[in-house]
C-alpha atoms as an extended CHARMM CRD file, in Angstrom:
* protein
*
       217  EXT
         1         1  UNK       CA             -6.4910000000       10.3820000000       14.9230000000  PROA      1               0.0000000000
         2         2  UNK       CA             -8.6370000000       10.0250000000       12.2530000000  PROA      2               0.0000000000
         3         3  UNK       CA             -7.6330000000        6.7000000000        9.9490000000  PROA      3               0.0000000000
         4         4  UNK       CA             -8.8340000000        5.9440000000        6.3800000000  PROA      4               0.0000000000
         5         5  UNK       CA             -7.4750000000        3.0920000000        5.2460000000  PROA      5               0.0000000000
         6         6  UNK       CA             -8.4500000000        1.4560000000        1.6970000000  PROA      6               0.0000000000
         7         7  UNK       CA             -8.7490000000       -2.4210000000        0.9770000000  PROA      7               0.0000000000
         8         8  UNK       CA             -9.0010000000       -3.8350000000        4.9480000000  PROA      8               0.0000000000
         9         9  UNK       CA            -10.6510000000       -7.4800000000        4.3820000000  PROA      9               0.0000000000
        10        10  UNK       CA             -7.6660000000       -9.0850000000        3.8670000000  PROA      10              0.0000000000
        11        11  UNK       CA             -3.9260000000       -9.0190000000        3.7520000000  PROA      11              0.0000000000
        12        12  UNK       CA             -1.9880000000       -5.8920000000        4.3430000000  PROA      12              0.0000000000
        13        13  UNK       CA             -4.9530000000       -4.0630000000        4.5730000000  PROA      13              0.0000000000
        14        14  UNK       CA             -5.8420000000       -5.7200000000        7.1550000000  PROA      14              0.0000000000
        15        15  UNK       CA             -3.2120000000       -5.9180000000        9.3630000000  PROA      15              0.0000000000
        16        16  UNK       CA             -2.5680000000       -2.0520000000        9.0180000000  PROA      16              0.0000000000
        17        17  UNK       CA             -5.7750000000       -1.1950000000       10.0550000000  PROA      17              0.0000000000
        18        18  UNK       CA             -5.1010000000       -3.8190000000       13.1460000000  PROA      18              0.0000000000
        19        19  UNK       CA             -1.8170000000       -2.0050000000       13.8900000000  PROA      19              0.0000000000
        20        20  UNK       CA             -4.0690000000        1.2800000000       14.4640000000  PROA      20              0.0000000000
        21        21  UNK       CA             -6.2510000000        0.1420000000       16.1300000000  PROA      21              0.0000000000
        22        22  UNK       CA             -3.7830000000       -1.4220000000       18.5320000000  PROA      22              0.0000000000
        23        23  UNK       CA             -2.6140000000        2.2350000000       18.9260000000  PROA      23              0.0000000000
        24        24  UNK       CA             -5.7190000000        3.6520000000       19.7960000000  PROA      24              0.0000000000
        25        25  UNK       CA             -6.9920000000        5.5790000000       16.6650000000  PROA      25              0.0000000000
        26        26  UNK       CA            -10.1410000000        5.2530000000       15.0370000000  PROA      26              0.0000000000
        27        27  UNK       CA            -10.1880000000        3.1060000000       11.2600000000  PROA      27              0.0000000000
        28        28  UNK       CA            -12.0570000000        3.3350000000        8.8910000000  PROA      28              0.0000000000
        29        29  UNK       CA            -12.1610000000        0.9130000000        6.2130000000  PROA      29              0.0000000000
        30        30  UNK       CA            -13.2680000000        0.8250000000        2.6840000000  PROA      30              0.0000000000
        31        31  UNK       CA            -13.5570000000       -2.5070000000        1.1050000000  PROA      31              0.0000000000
        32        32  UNK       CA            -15.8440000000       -4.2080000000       -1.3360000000  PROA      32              0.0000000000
        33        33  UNK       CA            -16.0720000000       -6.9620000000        0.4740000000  PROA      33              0.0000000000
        34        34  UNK       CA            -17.4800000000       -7.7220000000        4.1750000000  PROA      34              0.0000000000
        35        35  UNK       CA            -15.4430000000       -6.3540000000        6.9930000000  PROA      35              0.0000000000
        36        36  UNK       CA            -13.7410000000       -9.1820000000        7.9090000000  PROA      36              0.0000000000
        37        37  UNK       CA            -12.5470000000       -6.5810000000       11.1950000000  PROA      37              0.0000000000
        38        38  UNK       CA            -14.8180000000       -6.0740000000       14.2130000000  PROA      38              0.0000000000
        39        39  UNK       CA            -13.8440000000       -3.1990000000       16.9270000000  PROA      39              0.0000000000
        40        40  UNK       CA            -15.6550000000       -0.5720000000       18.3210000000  PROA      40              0.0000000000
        41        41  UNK       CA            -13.0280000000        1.6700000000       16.8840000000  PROA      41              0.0000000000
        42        42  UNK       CA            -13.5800000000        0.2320000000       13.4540000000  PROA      42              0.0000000000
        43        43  UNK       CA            -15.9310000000        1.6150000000       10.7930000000  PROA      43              0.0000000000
        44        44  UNK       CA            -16.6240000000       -0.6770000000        7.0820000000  PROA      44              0.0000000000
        45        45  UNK       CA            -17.6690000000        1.2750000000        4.1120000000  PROA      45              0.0000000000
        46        46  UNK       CA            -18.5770000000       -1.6970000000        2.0790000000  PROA      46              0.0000000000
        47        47  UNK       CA            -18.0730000000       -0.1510000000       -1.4440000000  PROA      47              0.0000000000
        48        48  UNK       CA            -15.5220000000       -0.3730000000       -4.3680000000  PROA      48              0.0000000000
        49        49  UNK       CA            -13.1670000000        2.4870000000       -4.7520000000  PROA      49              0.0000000000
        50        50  UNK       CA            -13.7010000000        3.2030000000       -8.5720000000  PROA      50              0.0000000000
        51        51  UNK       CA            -17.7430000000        3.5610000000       -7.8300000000  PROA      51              0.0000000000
        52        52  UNK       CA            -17.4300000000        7.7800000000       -6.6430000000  PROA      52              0.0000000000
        53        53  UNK       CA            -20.6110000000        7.7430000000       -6.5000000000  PROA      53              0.0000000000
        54        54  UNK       CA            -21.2140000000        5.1280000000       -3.2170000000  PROA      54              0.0000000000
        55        55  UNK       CA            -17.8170000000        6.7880000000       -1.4370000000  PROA      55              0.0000000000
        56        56  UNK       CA            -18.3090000000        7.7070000000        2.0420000000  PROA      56              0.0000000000
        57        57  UNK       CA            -19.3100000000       11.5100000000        3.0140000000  PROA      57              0.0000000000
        58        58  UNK       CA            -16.1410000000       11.9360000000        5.7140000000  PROA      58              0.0000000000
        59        59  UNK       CA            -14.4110000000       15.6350000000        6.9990000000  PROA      59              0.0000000000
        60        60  UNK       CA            -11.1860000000       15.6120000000        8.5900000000  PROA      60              0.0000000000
        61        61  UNK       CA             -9.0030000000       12.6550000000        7.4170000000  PROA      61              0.0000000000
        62        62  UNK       CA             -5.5130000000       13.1360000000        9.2180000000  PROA      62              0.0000000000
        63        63  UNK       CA             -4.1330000000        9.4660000000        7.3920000000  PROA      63              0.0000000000
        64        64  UNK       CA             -4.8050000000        8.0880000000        4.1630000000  PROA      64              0.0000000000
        65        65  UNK       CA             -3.8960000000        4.7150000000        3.2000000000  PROA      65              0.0000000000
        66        66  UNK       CA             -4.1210000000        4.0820000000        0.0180000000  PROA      66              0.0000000000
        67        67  UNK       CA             -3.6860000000        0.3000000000       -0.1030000000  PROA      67              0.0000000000
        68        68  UNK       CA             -6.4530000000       -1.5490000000       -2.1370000000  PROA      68              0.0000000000
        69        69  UNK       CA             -5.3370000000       -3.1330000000       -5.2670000000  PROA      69              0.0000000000
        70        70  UNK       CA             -5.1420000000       -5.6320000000       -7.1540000000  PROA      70              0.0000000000
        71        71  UNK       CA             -3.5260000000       -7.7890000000      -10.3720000000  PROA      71              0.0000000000
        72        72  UNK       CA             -4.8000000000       -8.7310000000      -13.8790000000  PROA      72              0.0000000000
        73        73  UNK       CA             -8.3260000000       -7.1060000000      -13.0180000000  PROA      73              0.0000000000
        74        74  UNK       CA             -8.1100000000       -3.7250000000      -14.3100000000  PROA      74              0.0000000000
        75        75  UNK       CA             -5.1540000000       -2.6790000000      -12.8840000000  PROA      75              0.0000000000
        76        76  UNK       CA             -4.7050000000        0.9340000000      -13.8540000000  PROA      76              0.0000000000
        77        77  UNK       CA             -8.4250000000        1.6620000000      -13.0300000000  PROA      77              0.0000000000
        78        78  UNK       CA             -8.1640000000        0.3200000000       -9.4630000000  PROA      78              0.0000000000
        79        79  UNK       CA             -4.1090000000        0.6440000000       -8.6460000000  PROA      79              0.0000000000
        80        80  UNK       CA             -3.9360000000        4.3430000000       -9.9360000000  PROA      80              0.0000000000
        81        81  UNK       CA             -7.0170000000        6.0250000000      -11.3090000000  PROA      81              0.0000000000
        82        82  UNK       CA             -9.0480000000        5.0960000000       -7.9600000000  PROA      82              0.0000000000
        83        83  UNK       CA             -6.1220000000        5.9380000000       -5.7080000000  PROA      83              0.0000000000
        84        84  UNK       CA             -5.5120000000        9.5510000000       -7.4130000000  PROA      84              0.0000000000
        85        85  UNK       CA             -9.4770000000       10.1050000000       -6.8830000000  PROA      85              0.0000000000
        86        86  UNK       CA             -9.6820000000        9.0920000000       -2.9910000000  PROA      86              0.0000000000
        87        87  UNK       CA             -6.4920000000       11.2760000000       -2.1000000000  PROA      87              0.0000000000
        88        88  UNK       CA             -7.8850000000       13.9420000000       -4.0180000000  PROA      88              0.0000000000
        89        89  UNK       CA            -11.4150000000       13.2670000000       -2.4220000000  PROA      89              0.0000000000
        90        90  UNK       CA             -9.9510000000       12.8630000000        1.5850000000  PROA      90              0.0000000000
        91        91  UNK       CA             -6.4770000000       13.8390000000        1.5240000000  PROA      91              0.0000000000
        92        92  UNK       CA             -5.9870000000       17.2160000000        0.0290000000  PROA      92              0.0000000000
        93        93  UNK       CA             -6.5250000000       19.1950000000        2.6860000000  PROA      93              0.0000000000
        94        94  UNK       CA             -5.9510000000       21.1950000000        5.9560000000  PROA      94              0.0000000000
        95        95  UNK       CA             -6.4060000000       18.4000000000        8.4300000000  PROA      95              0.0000000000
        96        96  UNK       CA             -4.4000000000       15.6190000000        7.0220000000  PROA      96              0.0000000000
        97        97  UNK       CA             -1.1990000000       14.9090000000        8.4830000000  PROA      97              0.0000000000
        98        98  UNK       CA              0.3300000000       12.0050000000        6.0800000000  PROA      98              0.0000000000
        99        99  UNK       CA             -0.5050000000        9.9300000000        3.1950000000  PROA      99              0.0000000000
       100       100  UNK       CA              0.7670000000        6.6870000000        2.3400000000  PROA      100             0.0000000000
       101       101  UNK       CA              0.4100000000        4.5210000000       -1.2690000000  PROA      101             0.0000000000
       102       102  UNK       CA              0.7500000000        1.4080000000       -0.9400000000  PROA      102             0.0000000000
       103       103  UNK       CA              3.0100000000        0.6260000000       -4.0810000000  PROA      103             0.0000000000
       104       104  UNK       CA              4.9190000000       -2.3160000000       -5.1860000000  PROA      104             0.0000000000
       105       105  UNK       CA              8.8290000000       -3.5760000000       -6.6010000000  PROA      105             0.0000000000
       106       106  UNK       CA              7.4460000000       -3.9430000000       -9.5250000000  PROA      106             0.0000000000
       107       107  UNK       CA              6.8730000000       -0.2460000000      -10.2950000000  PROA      107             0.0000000000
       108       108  UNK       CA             11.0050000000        0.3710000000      -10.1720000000  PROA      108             0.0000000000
       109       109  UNK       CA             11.7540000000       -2.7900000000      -11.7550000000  PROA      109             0.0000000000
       110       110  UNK       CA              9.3570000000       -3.4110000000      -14.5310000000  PROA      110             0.0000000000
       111       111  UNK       CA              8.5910000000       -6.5860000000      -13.7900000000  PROA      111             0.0000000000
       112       112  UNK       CA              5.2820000000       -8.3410000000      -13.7020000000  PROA      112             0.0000000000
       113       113  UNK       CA              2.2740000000       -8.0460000000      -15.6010000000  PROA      113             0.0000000000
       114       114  UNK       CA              2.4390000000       -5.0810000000      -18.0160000000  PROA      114             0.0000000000
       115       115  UNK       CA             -0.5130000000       -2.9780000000      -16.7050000000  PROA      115             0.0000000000
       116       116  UNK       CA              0.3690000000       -3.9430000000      -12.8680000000  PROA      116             0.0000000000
       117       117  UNK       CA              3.9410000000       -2.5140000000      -13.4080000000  PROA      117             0.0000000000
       118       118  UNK       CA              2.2830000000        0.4940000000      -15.2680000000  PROA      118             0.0000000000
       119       119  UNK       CA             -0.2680000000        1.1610000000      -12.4980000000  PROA      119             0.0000000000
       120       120  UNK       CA              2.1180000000        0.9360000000       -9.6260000000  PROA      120             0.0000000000
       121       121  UNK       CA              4.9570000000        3.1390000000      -11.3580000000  PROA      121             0.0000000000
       122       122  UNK       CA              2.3110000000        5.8440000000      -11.8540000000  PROA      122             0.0000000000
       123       123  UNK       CA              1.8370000000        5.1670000000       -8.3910000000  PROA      123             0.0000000000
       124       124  UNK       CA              5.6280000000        5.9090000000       -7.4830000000  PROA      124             0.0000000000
       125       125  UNK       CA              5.1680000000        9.7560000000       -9.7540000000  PROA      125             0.0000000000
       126       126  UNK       CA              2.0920000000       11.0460000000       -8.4980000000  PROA      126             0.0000000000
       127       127  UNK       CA              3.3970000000       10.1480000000       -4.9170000000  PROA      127             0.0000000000
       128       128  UNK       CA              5.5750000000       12.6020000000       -5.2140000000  PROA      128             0.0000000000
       129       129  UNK       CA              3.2810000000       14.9360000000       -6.7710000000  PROA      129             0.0000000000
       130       130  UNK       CA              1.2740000000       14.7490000000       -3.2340000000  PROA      130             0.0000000000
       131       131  UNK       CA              3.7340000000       15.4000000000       -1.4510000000  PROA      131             0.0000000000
       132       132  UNK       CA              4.2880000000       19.0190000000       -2.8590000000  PROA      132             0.0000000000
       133       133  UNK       CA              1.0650000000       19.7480000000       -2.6170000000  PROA      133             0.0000000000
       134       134  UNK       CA              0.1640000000       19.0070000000        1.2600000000  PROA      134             0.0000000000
       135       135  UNK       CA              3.6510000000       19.9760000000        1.9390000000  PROA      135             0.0000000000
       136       136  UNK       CA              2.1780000000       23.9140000000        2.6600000000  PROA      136             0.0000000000
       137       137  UNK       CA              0.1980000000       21.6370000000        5.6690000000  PROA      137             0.0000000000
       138       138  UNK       CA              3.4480000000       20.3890000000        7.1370000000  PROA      138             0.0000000000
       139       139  UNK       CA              1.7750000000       16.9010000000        5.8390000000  PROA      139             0.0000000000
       140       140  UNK       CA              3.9520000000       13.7460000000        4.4550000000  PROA      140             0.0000000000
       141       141  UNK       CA              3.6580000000       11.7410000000        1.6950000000  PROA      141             0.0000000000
       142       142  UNK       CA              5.3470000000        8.5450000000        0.8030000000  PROA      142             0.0000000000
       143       143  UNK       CA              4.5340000000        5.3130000000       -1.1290000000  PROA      143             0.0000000000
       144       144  UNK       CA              5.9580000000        2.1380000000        0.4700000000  PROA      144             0.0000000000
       145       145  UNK       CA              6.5970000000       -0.4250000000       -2.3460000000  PROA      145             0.0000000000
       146       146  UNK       CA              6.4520000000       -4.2090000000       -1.1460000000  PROA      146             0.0000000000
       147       147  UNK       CA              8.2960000000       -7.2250000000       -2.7180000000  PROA      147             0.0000000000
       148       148  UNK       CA              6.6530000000      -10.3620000000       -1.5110000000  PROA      148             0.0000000000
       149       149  UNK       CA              4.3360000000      -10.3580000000        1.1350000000  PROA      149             0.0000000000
       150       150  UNK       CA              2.9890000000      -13.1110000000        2.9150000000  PROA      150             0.0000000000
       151       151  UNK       CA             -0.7520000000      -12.4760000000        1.3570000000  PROA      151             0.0000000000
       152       152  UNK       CA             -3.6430000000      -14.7000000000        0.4520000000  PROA      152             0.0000000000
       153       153  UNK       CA             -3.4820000000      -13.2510000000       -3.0740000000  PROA      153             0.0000000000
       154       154  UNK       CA              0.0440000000      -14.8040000000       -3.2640000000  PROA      154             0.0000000000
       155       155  UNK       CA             -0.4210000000      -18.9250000000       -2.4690000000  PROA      155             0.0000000000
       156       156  UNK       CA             -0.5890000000      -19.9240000000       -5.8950000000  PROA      156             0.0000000000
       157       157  UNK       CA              3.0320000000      -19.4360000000       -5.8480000000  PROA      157             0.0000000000
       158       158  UNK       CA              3.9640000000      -19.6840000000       -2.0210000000  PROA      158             0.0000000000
       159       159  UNK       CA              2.2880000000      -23.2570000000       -2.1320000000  PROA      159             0.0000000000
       160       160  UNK       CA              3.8980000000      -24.2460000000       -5.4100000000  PROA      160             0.0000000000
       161       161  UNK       CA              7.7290000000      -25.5780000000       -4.1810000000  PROA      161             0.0000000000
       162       162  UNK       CA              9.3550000000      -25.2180000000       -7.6960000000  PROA      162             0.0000000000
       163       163  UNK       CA              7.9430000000      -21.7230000000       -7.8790000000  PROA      163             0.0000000000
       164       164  UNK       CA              8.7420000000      -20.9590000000       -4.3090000000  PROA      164             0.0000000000
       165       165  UNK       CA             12.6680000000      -22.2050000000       -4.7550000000  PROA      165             0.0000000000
       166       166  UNK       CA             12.8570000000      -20.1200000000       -7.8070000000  PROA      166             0.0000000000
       167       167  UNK       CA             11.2840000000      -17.1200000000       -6.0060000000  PROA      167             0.0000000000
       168       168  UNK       CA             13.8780000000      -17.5530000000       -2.8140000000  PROA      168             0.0000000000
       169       169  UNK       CA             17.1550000000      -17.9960000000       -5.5540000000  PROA      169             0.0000000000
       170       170  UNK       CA             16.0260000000      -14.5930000000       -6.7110000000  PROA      170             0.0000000000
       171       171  UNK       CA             15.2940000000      -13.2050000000       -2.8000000000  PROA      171             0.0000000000
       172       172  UNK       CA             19.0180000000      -12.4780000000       -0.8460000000  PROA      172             0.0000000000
       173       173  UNK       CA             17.2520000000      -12.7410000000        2.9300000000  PROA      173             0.0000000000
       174       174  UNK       CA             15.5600000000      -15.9490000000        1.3740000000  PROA      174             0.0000000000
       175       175  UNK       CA             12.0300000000      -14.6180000000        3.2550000000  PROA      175             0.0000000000
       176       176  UNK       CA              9.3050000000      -12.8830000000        2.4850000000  PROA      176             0.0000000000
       177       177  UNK       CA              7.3710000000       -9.9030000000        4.1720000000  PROA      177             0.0000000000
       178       178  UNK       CA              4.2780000000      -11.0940000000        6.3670000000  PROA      178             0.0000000000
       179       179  UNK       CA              1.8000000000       -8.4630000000        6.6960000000  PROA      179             0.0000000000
       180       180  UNK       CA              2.4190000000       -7.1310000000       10.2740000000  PROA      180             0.0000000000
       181       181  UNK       CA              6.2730000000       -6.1030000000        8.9860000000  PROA      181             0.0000000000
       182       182  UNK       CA              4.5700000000       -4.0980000000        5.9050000000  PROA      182             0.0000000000
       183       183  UNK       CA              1.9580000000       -2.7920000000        8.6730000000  PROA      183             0.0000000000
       184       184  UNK       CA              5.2980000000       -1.6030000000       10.9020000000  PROA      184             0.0000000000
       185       185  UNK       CA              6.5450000000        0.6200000000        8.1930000000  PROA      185             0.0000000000
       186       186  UNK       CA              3.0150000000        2.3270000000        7.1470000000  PROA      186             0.0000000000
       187       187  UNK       CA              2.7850000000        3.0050000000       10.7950000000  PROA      187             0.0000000000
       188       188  UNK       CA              6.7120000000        4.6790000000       11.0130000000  PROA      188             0.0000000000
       189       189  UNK       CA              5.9670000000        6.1620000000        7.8330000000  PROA      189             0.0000000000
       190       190  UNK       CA              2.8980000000        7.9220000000        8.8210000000  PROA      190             0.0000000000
       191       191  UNK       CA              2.7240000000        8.3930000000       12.4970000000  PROA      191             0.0000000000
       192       192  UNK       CA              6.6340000000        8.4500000000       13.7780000000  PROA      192             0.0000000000
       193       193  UNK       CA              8.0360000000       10.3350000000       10.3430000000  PROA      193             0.0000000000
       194       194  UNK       CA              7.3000000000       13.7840000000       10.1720000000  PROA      194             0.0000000000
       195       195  UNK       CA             10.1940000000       14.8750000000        7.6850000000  PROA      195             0.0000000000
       196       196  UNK       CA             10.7950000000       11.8280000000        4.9300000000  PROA      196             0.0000000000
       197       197  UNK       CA              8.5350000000       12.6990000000        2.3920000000  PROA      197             0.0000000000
       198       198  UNK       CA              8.2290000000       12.4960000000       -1.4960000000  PROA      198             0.0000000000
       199       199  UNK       CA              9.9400000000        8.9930000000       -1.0960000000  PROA      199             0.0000000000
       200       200  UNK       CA              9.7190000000        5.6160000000       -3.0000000000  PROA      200             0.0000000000
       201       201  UNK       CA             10.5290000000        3.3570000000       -0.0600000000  PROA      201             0.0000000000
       202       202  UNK       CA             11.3800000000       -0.0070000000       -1.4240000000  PROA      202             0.0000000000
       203       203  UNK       CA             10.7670000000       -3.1640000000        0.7260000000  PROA      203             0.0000000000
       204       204  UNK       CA             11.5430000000       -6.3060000000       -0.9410000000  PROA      204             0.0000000000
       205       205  UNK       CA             13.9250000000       -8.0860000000        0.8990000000  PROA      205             0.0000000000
       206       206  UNK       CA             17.1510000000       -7.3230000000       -1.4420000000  PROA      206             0.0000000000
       207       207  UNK       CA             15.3320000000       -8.9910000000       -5.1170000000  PROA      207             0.0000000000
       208       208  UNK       CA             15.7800000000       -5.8210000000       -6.9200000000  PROA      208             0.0000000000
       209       209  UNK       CA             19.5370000000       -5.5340000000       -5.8180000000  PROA      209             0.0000000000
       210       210  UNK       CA             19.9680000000       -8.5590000000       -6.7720000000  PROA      210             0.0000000000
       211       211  UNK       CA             22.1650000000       -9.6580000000       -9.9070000000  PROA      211             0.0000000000
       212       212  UNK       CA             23.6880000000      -12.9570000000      -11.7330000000  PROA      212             0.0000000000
       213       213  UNK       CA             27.8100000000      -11.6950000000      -12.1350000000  PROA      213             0.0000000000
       214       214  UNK       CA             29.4130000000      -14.3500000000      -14.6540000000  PROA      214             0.0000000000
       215       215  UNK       CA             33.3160000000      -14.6560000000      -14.4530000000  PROA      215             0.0000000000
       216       216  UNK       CA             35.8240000000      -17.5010000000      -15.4560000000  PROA      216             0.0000000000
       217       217  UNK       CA             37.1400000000      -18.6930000000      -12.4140000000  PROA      217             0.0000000000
């Protein structure tokens, strides 16, 4: 199948597009850095999503992975304004099979930086406005909505042992997601599901279940 996965240099991107390609299908990435990827099953559109006008000219998209991102850098431009244009662009229509959005915690719980939260719980709505629409194609769509993941983007704090014991009081499984766990669901969600669809799925190792009951003992 046809693969179009967004933000593949690094991270979860990355190691989505690797579980693919380990399956046989043919990726293509769009990133704006350099591919830091190299198969002959890979392609690297080096371009940033907001920029419509540099997008690649592609037919035929059967998955969309809408997964670049980012924090404190324009959030709602890049985490929702860019992601609504590329599904729109490649994934409304006959061919495509599934779409996931790469989401976050933070869209059901608020927390975080005030535009990040915003961008991601837009996210979580027009996810399900997708999925109506490709529905009539027998077509999924999802958003899978990380807690911490094991990500370059996130060693300021992984690195930082009074952050990191503060992070793991709030976490139940007292982990964090690495990359190729996130990669296992987008590739259940979009190649082994065929009937979940219109769903928020929440991965973040028990945080937002998480409370601080006060009792006299």
């Amino acid at each position: 199948m046809k693969i179009l996965i967004t933000g593949t240099s690094q991270g979860i991107g990355k190691a989505i597009a690797e579980r693919f390609l380990k399956e046989g299908h043919h990726v293509i990435g769009i990133d704006r850095q350099e591919a830091s990827l190299s198969h002959e099953r890979y392609e690297h559109c080096l371009c940033d999503v907001r920029d419509t006008d540099s997008l690649p000219v592609m037919d035929d998209v059967n998955i969309l992975i809408n997964n670049a991102g980012t924090q404190n850098e324009d959030d709602i431009e890049i985490n929702l304004k860019a992601l609504i244009r590329i599904t729109e662009r490649y994934g409304i229509q006959k061919s495509i099979k599934s779409i996931l959005n790469i989401g976050s915690a933070s869209g059901h719980t608020g927390s975080e930086f005030p535009e990040y939260c915003a961008s991601k719980g837009g996210v979580l709505a027009y996810t399900k406005n997708v999925a109506m629409r490709i529905a009539p194609y027998g077509a999924t769509c999802n958003s899978l909505d990380p807690g911490g993941v094991l990500t370059p983007l996130n060693e300021c704090v992984i690195r930082d042992p009074v952050l990191w014991e503060q992070i793991m009081n709030e976490t139940p499984l007292k982990k964090w997601a690495t990359v190729e766990e996130i990669a296992e669901w987008a590739y259940f969600l979009t190649v082994t599901n065929t009937f979940c669809t219109g769903q928020n799925i929440l991965v973040d190792g028990g945080e937002s279940i998480n409370y601080h009951f006060v009792w006299k003992d």
